[in-house]
Every structure is written in structure tokens, then in C-alpha cells.
C-alpha positions in Angstrom: 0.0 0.0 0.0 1.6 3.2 -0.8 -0.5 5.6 1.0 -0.8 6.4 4.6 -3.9 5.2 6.3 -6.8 7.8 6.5 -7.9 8.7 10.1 -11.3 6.6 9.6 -9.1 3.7 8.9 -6.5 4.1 11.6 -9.9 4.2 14.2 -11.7 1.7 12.5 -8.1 -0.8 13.2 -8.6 0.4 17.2 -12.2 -0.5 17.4 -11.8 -3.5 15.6 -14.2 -2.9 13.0 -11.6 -3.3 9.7 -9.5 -6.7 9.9 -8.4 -6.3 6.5 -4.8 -8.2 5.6 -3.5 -5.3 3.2 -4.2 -2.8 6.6 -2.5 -4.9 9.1 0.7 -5.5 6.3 0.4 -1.8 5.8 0.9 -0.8 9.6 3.7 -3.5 10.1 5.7 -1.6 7.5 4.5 1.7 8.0 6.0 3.5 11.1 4.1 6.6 11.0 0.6 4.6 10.4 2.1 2.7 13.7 2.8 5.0 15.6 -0.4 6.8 14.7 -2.7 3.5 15.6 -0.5 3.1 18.8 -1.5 6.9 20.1 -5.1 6.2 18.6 -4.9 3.3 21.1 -3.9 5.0 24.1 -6.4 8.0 23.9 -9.2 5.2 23.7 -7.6 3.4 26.5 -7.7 6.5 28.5 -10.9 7.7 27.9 -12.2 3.9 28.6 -10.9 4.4 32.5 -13.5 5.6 35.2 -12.3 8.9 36.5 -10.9 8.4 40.1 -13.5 9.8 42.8 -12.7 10.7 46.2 -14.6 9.3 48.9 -15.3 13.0 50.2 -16.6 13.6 47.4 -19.2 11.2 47.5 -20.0 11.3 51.2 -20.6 15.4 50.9 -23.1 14.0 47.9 -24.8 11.7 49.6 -25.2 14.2 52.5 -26.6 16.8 49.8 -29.2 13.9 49.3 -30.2 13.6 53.1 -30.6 17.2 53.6 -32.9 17.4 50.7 -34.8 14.5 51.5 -35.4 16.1 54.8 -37.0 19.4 53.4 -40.4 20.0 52.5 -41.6 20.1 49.1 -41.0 23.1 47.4 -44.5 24.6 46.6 -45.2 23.4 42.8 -48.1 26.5 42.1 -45.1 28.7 41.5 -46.9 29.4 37.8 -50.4 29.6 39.1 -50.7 33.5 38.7 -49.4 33.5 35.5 -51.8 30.7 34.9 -55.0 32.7 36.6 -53.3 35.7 34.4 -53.7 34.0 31.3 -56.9 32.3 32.0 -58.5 36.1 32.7 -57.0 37.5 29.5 -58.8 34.5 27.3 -62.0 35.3 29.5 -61.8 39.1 28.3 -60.9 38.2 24.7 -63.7 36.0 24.0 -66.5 38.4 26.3 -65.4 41.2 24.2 -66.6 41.8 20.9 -65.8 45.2 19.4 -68.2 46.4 16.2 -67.6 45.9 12.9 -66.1 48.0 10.8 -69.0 49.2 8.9 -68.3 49.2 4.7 -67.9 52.3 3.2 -69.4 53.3 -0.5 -68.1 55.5 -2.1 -71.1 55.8 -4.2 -73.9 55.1 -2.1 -76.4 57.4 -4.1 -76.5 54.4 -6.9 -79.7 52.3 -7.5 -79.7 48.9 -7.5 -81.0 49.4 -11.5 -77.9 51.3 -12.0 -75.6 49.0 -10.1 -77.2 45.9 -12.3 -77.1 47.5 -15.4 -72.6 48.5 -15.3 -72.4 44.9 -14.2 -74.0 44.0 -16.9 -72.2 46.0 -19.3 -68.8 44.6 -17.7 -69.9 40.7 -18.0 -70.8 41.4 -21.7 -67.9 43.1 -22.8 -65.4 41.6 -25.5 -62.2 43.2 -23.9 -60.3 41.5 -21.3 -60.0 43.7 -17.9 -56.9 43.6 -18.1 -56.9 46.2 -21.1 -58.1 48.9 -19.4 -55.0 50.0 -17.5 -53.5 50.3 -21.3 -56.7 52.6 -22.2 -56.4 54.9 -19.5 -52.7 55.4 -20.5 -53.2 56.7 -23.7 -56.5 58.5 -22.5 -54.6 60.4 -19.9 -51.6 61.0 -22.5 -54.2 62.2 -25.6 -55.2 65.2 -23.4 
């Protein structure tokens, strides 16, 4: 093999998840890729090891425990206001009920026969609507 081994490789050897033979001839030859599995090796080694505690440590722990079994309860309606709060806000939002906006027409002099009839004259026109825009350019521009 004339390349090194790739970090996936080299951790893939130290977990034991890649036996292959040209990997294992490659290390034996390789120093570098040996002396790279051999640290790889170590740090898992290390990290594998329970960290040492103290037994002061876990006495003052298991004294933290006592003295907080021996307390009350700690009062859980610490969010009840907020709750109540909350509740009285959804109570006044629904009980309310503003006007509605009444509609506004601009032309509210027209008669219903009037109304009907440029309706009428819209539905049975030939040009599209969106022509008019285009009209009202070169109407504005002819004066």
C-alpha cells in the first residue's frame, strides 16, 4: 500500500471494526501509520478508564441527598398566577366583541337598477379587464 492510512481507517483498526490483511501489512511496515494507531490506542484506553473519585466527594453527595430529603416540598403552584393571568385574558378576549367595521361606499347614491345594469355592461364586454389600464394610459396622454 503506498498511501498512509486515513484517520477513519486508523480508528476503525482500534475499534476492531476493519481486519483487513493489506491494513494490518500496511501498519507492520508503516512507522508513521504505527505510531499513529499506537496513540489512537492509548487515547481510547484513557478515555475507557472511570475517572478516580474521592470518597469526600461522595460522602458530601450523599449528605446533599439527606438534607434534601429532609426538606419539604418546594410549593409546585409557583406558575399559578401566571396561569390565573392568562386564563382572565382568554376570558376578556372572547367576552369582548368590538363592532364591525361598517363598509364604506363611495357611491352610495347608486340604484340597485344602475348597479345591475354597469355589471352588466362589464360581464358582456369583449375586452379583457386587463386592457383597461392600457386605455387609461393613452386617454390620460391624448389630453
Amino acid at each position: 500500500m503506498n498511501r498512509h492510512l486515513t484517520t477513519d481507517e486508523l480508528i476503525d483498526c482500534v475499534y476492531g471494526l476493519n481486519e483487513d490483511a493489506h491494513l494490518s501489512a500496511h501498519l507492520e511496515e508503516c512507522r508513521e501509520c504505527a505510531a499513529r494507531m499506537e496513540a489512537a490506542g492509548r487515547r481510547r484506553r484513557a478515555a475507557a478508564q472511570a475517572a478516580p473519585v474521592s470518597s469526600e466527594f461522595l460522602a458530601a453527595q450523599r449528605r446533599a441527598i439527606y438534607a434534601r430529603i429532609d426538606q419539604p416540598a418546594a410549593r409546585r403552584l409557583h406558575w399559578l398566577p401566571a396561569l390565573a393571568a392568562a386564563a382572565a385574558l382568554a376570558v376578556v378576549a372572547l367576552v369582548y366583541k368590538a363592532p364591525a367595521p361598517q363598509p364604506s361606499h363611495p357611491d352610495s347614491a347608486l340604484s340597485d337598477a344602475q348597479l345591475f345594469s354597469e355589471v352588466y355592461s362589464m360581464e358582456q364586454s369583449t375586452e379583457p379587464a386587463a386592457a383597461a389600464p392600457i386605455h387609461q394610459l393613452f386617454e390620460d396622454s391624448g389630453q
